[in-house]
MARBA-3410 file (N, C-alpha, C, O; in Angstrom, 1 decimal):
217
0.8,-1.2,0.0,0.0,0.0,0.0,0.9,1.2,0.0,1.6,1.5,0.9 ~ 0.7,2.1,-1.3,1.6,3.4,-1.1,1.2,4.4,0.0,0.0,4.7,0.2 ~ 2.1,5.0,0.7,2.2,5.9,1.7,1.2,7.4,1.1,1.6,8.1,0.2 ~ -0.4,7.8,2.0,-0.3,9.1,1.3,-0.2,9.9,1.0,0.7,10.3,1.9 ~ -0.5,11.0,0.3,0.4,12.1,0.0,0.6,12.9,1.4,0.0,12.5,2.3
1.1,13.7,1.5,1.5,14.9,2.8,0.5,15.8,2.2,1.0,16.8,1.6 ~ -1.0,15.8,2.2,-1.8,17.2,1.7,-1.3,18.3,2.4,-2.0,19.4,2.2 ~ -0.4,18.4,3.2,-0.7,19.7,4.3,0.2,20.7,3.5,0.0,21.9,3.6 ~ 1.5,20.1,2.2,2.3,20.0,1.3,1.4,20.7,0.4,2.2,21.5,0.0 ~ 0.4,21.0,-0.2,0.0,21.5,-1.6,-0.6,22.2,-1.1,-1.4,22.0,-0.1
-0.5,23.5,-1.9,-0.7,24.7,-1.5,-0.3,25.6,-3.0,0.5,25.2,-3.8 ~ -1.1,26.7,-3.1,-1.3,27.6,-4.4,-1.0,28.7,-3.9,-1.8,29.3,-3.1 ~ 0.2,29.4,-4.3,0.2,31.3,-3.5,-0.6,32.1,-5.2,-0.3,32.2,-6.4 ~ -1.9,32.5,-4.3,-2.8,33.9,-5.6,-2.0,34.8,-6.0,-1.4,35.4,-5.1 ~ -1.6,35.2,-7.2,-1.1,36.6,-7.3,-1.4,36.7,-8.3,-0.5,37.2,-8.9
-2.4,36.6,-9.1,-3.3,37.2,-10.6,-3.6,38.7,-10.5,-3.2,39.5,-11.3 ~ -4.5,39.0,-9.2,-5.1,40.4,-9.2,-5.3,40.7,-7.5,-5.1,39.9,-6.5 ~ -5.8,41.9,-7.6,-6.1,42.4,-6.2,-7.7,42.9,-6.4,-8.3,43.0,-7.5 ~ -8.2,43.1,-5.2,-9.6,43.9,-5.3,-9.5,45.3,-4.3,-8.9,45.4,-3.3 ~ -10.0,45.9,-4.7,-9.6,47.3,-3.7,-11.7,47.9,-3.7,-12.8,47.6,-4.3
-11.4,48.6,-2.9,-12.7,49.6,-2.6,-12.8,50.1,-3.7,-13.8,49.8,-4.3 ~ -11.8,50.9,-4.4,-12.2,52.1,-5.7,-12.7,51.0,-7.0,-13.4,51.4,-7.9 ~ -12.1,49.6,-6.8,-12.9,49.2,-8.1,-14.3,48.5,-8.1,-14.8,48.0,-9.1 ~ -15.1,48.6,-6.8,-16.0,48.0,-7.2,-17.1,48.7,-7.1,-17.2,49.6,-6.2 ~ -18.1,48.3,-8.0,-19.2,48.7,-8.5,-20.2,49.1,-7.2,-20.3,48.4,-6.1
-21.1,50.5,-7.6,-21.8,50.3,-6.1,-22.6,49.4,-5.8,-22.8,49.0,-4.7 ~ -23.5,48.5,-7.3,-24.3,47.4,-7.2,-23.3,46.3,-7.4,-22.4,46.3,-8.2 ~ -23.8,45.0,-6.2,-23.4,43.8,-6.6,-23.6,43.2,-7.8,-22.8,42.7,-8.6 ~ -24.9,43.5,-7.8,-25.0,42.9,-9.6,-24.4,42.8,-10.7,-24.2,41.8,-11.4 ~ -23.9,44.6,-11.0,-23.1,45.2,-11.5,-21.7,44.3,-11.6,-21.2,43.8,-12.6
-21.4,44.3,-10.6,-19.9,43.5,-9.8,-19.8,42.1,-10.2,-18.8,41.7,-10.7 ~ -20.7,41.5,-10.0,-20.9,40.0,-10.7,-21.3,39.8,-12.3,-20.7,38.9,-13.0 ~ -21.9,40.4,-12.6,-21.9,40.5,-13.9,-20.2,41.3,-14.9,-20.0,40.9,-16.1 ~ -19.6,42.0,-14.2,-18.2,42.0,-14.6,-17.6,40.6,-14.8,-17.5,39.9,-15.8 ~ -17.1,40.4,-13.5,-16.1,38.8,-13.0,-17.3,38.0,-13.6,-16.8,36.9,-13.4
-18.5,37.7,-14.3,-18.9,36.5,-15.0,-18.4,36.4,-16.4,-18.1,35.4,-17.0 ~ -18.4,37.7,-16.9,-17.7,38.7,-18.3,-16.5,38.2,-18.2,-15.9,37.8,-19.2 ~ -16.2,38.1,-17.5,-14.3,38.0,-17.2,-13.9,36.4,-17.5,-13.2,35.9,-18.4 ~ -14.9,35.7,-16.4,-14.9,34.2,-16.3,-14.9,33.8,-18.0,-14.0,33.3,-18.5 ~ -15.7,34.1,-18.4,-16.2,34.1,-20.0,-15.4,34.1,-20.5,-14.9,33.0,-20.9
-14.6,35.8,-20.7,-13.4,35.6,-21.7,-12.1,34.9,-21.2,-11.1,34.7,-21.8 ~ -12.3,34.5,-20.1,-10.8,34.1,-19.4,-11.0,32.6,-19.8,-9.9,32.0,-19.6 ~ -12.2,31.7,-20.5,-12.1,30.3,-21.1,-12.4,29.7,-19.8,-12.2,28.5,-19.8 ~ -12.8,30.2,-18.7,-12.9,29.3,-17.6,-13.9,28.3,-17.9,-14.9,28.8,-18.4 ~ -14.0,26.7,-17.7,-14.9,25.7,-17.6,-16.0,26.3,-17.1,-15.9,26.8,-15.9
-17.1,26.4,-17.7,-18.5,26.4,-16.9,-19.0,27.0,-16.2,-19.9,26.8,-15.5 ~ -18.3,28.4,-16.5,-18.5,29.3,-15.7,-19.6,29.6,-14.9,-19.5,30.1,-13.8 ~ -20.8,29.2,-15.5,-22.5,29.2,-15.0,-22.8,28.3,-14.2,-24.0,28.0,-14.0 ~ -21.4,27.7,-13.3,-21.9,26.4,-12.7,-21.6,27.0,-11.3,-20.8,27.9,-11.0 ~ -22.6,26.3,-10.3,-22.2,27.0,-9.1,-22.8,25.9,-7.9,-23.4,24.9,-8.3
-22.4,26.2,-6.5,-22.2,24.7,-6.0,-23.8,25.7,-5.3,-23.7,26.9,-5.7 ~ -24.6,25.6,-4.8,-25.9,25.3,-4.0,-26.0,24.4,-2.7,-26.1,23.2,-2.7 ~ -26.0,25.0,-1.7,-26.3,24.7,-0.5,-27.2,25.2,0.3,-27.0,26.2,0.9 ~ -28.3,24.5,0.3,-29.5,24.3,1.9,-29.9,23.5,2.7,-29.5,22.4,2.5 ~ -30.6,23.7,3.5,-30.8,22.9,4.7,-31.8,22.3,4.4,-32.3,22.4,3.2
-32.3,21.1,5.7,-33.6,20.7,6.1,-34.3,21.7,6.7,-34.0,22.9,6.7 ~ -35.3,21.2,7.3,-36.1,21.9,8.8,-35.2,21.5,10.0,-35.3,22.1,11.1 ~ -34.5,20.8,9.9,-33.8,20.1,11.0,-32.5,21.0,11.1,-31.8,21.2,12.1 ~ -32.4,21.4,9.7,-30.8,21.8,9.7,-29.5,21.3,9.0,-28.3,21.6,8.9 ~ -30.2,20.2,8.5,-28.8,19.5,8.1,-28.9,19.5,6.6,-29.7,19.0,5.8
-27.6,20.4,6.3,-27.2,20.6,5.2,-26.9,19.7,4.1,-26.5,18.6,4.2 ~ -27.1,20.5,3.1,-26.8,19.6,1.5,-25.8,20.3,0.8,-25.8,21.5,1.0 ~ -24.9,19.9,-0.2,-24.9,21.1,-1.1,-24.4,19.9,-2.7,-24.1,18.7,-2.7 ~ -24.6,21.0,-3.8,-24.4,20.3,-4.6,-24.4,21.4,-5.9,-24.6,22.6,-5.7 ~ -23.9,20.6,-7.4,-23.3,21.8,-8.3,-24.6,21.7,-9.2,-25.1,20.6,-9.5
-25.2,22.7,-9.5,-26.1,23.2,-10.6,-25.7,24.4,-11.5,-24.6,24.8,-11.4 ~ -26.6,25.0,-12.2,-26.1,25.7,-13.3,-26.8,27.0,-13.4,-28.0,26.8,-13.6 ~ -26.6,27.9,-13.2,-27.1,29.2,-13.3,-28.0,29.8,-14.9,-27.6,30.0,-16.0 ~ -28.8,29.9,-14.4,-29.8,30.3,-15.9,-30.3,31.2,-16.0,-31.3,31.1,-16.7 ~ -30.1,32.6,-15.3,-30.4,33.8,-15.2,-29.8,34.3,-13.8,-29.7,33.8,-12.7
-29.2,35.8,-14.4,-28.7,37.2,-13.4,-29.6,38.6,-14.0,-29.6,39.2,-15.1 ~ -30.2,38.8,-12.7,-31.2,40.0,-13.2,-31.2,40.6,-11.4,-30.6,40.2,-10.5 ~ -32.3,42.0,-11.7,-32.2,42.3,-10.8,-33.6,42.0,-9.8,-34.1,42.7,-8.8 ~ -34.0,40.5,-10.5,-34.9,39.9,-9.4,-34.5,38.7,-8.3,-35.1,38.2,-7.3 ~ -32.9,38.5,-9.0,-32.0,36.8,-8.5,-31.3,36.8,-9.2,-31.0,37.6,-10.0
-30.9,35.0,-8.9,-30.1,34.0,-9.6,-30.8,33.1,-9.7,-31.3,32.7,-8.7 ~ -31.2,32.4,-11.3,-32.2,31.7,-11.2,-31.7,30.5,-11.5,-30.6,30.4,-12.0 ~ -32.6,29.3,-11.2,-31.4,27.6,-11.6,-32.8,26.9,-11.7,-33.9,27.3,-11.3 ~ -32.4,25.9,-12.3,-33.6,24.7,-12.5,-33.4,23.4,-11.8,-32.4,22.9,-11.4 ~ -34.8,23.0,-11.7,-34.5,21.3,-11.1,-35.9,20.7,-10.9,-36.8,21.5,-10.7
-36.0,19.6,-10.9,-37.0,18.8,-10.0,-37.3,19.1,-8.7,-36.4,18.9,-7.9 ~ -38.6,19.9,-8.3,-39.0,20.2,-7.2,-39.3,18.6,-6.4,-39.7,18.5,-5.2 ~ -39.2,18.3,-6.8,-39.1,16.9,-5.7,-37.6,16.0,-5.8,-37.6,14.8,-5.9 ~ -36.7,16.5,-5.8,-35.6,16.2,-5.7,-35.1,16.6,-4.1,-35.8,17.3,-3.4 ~ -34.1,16.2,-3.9,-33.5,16.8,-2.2,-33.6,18.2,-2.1,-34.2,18.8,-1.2
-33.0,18.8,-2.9,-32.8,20.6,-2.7,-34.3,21.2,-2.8,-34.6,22.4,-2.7 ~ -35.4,19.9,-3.2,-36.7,20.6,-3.5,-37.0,20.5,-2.2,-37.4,21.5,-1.6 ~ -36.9,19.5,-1.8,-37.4,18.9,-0.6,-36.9,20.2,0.6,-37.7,20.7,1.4 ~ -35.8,20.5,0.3,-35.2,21.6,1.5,-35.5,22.6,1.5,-35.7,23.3,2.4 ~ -35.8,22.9,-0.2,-36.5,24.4,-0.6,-37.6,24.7,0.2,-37.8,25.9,0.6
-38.3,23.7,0.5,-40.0,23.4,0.7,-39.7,24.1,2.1,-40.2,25.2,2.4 ~ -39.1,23.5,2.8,-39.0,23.3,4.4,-38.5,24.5,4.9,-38.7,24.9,6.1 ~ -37.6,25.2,3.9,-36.2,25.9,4.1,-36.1,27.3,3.1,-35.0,27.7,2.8 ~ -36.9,27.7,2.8,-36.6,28.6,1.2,-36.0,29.7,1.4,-36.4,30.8,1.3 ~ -34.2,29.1,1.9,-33.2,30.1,1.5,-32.0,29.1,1.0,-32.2,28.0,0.8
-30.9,29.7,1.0,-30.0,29.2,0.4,-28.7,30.6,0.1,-28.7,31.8,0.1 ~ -27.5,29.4,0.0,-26.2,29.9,-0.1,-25.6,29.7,-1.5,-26.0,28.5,-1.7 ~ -25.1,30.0,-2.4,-24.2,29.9,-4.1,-23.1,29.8,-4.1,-22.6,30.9,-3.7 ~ -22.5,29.3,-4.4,-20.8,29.6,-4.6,-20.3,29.4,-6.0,-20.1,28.2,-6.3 ~ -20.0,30.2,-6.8,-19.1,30.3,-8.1,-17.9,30.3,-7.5,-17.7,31.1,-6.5
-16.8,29.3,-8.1,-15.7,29.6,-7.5,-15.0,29.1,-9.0,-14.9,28.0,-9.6 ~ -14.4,30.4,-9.4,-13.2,30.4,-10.7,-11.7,30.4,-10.5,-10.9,31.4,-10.5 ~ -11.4,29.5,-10.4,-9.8,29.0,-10.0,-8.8,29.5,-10.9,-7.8,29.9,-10.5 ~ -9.0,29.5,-12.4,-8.2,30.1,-12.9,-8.1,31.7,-13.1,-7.3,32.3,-13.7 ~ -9.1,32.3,-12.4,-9.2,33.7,-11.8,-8.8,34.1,-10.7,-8.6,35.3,-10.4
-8.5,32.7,-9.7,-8.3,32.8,-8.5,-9.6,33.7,-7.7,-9.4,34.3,-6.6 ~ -10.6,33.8,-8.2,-11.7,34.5,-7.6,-13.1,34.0,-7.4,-13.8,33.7,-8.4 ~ -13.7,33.8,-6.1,-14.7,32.9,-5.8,-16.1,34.5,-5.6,-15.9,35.7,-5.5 ~ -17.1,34.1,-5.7,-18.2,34.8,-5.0,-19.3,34.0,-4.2,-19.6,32.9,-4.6 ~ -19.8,34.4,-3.3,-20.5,34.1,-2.5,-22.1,35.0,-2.3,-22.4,36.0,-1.6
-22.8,34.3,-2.8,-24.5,34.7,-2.4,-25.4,34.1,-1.6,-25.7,32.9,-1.8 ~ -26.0,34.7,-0.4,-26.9,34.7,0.2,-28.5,35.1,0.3,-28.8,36.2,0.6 ~ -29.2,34.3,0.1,-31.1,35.0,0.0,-31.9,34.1,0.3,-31.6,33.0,0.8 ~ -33.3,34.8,-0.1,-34.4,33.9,0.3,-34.6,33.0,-1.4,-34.1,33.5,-2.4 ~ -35.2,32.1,-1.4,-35.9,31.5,-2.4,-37.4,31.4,-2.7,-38.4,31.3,-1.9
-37.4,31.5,-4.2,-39.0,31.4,-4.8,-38.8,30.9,-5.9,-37.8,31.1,-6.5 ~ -40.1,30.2,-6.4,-40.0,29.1,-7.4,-40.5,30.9,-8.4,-41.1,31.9,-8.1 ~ -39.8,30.6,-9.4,-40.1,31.4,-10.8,-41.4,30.6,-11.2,-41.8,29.5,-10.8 ~ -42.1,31.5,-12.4,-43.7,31.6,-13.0,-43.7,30.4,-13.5,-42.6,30.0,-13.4 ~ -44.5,29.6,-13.9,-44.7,28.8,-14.9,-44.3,29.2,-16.3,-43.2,28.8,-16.9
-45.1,29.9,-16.9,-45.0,31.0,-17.7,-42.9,30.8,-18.0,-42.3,30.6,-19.1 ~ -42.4,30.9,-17.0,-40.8,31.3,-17.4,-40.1,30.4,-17.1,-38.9,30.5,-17.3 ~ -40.9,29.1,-16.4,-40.2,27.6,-16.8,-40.1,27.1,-18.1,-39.1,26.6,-18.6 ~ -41.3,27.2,-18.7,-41.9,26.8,-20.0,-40.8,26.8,-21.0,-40.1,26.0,-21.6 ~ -40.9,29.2,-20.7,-39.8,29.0,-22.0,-38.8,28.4,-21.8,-38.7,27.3,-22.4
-37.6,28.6,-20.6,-36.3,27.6,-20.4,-36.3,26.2,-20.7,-35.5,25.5,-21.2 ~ -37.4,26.0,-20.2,-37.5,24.2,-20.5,-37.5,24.0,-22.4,-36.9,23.3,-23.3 ~ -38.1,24.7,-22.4,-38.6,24.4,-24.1,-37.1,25.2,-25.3,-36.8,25.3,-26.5 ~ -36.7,25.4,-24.1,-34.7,25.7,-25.1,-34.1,24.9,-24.7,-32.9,25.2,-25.0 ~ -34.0,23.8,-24.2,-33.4,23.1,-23.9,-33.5,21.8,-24.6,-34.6,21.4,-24.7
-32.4,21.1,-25.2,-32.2,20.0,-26.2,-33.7,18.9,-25.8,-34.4,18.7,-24.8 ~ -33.7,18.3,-26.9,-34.7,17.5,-26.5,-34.3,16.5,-25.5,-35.0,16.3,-24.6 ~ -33.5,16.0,-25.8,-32.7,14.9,-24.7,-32.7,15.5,-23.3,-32.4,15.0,-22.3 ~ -33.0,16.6,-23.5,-32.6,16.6,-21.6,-33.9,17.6,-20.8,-34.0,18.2,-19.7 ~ -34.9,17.5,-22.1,-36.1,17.6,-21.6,-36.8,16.1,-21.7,-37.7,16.2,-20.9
-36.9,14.9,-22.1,-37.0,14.1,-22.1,-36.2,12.6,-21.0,-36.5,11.4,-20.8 ~ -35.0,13.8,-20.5,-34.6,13.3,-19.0,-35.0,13.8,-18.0,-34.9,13.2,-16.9 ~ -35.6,15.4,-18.3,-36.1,15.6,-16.7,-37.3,14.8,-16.6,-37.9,14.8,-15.5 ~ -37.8,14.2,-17.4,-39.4,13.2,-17.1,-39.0,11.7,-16.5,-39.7,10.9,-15.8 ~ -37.0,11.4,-17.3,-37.6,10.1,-16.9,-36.2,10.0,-15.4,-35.9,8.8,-15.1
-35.8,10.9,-14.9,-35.1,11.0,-14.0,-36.2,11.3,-13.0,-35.7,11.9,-12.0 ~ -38.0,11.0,-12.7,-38.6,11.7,-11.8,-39.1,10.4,-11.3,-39.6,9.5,-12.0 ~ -38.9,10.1,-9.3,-38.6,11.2,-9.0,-37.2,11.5,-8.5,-36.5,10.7,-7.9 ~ -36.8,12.8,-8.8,-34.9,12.8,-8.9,-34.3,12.4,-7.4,-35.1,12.3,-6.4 ~ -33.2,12.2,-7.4,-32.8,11.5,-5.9,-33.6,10.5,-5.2,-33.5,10.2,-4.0
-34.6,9.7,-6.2,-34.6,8.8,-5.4,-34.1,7.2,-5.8,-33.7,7.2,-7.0 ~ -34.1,6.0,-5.2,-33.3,5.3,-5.7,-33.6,4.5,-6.9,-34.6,4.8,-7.6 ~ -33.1,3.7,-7.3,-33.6,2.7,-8.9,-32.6,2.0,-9.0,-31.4,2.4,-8.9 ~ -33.2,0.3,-9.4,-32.8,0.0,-9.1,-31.2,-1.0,-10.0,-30.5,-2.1,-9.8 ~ -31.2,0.4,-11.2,-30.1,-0.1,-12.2,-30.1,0.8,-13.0,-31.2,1.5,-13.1
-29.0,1.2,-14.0,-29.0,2.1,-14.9,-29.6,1.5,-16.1,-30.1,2.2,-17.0 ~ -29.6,0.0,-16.1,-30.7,-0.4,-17.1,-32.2,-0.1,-16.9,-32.9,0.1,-17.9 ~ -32.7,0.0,-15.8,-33.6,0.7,-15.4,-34.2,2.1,-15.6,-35.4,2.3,-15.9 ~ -33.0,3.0,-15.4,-33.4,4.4,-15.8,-33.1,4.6,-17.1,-33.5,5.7,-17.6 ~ -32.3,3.8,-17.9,-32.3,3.6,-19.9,-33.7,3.4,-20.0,-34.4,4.2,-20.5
-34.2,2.0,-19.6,-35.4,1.8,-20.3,-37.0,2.9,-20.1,-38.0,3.1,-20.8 ~ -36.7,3.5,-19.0,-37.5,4.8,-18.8,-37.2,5.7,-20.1,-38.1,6.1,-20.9 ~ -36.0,6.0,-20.2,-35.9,7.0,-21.3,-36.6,6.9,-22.8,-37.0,7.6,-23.7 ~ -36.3,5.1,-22.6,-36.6,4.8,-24.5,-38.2,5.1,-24.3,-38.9,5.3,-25.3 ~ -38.7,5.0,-23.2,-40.2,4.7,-23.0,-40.7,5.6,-23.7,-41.5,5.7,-24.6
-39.8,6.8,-22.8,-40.4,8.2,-23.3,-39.7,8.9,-24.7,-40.1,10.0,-25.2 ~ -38.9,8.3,-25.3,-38.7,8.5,-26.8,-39.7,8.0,-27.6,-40.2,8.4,-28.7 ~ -40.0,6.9,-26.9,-41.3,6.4,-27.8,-42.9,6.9,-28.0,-43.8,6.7,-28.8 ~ -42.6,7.9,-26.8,-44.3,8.2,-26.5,-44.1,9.7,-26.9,-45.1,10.3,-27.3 ~ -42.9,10.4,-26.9,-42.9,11.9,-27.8,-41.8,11.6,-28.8,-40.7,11.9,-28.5
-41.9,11.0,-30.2,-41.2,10.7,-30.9,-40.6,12.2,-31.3,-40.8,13.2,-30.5 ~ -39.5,12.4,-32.8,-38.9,12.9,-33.2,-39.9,14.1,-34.0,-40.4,13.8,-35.0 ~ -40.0,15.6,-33.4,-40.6,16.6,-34.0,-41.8,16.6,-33.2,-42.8,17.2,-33.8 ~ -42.2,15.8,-31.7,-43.2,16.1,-30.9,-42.9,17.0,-29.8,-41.9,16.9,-29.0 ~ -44.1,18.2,-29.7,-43.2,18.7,-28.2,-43.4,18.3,-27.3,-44.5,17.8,-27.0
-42.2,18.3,-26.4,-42.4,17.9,-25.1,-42.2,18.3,-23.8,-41.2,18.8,-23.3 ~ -43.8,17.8,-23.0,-44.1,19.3,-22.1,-43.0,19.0,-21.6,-42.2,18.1,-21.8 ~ -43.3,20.5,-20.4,-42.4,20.5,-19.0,-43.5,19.7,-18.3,-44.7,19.8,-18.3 ~ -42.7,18.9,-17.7,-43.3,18.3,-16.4,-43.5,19.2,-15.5,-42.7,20.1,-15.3 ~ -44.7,18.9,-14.5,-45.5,20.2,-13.8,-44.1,19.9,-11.8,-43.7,20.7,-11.0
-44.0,18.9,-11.9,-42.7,18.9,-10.6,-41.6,19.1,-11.3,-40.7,18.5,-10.8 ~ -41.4,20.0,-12.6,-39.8,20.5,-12.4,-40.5,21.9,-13.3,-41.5,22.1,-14.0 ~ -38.9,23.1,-12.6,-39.2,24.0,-13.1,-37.9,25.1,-12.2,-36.8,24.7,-11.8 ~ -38.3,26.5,-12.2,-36.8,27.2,-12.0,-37.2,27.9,-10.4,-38.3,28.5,-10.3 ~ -36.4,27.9,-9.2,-36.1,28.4,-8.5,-35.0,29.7,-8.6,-34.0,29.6,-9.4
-35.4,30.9,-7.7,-35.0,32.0,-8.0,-34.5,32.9,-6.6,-35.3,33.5,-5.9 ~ -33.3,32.9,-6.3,-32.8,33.2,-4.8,-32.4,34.8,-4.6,-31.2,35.1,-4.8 ~ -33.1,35.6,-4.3,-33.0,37.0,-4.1,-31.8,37.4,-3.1,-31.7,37.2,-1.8 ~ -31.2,37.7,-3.7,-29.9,37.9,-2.8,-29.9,39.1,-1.7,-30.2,40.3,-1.9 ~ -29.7,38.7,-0.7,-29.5,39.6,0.4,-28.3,40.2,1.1,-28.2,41.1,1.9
-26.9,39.2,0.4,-25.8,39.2,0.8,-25.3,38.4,-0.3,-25.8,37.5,-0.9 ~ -23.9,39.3,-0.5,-22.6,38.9,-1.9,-21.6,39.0,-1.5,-21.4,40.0,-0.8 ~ -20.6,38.2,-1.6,-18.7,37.9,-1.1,-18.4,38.1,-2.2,-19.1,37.5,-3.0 ~ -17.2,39.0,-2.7,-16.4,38.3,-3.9,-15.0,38.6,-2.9,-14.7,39.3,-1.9 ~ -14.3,37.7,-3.6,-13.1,37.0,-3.0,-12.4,37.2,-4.0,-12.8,37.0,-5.2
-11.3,37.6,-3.7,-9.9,37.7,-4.8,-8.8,37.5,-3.9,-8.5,38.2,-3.0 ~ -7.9,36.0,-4.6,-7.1,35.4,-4.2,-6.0,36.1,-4.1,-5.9,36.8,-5.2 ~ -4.9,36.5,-3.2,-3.5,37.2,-2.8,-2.8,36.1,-2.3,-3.1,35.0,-1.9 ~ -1.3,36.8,-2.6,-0.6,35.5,-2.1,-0.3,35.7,-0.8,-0.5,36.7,-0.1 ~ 0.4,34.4,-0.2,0.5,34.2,1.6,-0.7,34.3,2.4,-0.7,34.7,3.5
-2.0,33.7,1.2,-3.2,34.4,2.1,-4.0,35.7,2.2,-5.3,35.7,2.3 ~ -3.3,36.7,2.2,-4.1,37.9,2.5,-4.8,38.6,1.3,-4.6,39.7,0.9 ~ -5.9,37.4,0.9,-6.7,37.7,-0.1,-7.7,39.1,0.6,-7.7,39.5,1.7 ~ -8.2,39.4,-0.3,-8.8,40.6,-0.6,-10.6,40.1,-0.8,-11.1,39.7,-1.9 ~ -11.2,40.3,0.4,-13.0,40.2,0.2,-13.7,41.4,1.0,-13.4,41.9,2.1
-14.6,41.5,0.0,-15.7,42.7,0.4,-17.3,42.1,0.3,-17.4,41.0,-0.3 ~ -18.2,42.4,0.7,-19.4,42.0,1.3,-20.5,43.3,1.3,-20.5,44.3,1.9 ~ -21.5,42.7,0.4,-22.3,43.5,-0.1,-23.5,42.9,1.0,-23.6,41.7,1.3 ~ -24.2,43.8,1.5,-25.7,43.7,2.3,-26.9,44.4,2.1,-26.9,45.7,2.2 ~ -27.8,43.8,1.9,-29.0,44.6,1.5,-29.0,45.8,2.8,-28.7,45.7,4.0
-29.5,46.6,2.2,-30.1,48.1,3.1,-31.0,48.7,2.5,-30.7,49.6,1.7 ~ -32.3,48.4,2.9,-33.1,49.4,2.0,-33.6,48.8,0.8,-34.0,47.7,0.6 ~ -33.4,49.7,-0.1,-33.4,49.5,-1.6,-32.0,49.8,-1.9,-31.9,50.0,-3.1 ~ -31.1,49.8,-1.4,-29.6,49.9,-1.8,-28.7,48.8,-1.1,-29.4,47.9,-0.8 ~ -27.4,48.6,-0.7,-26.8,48.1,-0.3,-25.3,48.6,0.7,-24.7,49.5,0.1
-24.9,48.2,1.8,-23.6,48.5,2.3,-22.6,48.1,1.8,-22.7,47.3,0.8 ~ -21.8,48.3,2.0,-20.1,47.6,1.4,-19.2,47.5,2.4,-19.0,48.5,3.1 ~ -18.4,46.4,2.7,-17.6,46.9,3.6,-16.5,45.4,3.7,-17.0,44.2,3.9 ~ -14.8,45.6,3.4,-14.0,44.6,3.7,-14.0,43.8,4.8,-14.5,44.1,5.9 ~ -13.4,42.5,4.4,-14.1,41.6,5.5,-12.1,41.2,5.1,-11.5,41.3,4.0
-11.6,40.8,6.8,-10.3,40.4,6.9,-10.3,38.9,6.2,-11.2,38.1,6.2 ~ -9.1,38.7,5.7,-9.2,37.2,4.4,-9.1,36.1,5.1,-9.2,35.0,4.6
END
């Protein structure tokens, strides 16, 4: 059995950029919508992907990576099976924490809010842009997170439903999936420094406006 590694040994010193007070935008939005601009042109993987964590009623946390499908000045909006785990927590729990974290930016953000399911009306359209294959898995992935008992199992669901909306049929949204929308009440962006003394500031709702104020790294 090989010996393992010494992790205490790997370690990354940031020195890409700094963040200062004079560069940031007075709206978070503003601010995030830059560093997403950036992620973009910087070729970063997936930029729209972001890790999602909430609770039970109990408390006990989940988290997990989904994909961002709208930045406006109502949220952050994401999709899923409301009866999946995170629906389940939504239900009980309707807030939640985000994390984009772009490593080759060396720059993470952090959002905080309450949650609400978006219209029907504006699941529809999202759902109905999305490849046929992966509207014809949010049907046979339901219901999500729970168990089955083989991937031959969840294949043969799929052909079911190729067969029952063939090629050039539309195919609804299923009424338990659709888009959740997290109004932010609190934003981190983080910019990596080296030896640590990275550089974060923290936006807080006030009002109809927001505070700003550095937070030690």
């Amino acid at each position: 059995m090989s010996d393992s590694p010494d992790l205490t040994a790997l370690r990354v010193s940031y020195t890409q950029g700094e963040l200062r007070r004079t560069n940031l935008a007075d709206d978070p939005l503003t601010q995030f919508q830059g560093w997403f601009e950036a992620a973009q042109h910087g070729q970063v993987r997936e930029p729209y992907a972001l890790s999602l964590a909430t609770a039970d009623a109990q408390g006990r946390p989940s988290v997990r990576t989904v994909l961002l499908r709208g930045a406006d000045e109502r949220g952050l909006t994401f999709y899923t099976n409301y009866g999946s785990h995170k629906g389940h927590d939504l239900a009980a729990n309707p807030q939640a924490e985000l994390l984009f974290f772009w490593p080759d930016l060396e720059r993470q953000v952090r959002v905080y809010g309450a949650v609400e399911r978006v219209g029907a009306a504006e699941s529809d359209t999202y759902f109905h842009k999305r490849p046929r294959e992966s509207q014809l898995a949010a049907h046979a992935s339901d219901p999500q997170s729970a168990p089955i008992e083989s991937r031959a199992a969840l294949e043969a669901k799929l052909s079911a439903l190729e067969a029952q909306y063939p090629e050039g049929q539309t195919v609804p949204r299923p009424d338990f999936w659709g888009g959740y929308r997290v109004a932010p009440q609190e934003w981190e962006f983080w910019q990596g420094r080296a030896n640590r003394m990275h550089d974060r500031f923290v936006y807080r709702r006030a009002g109809e406006g927001w505070t700003t104020e550095r937070l030690m790294p």
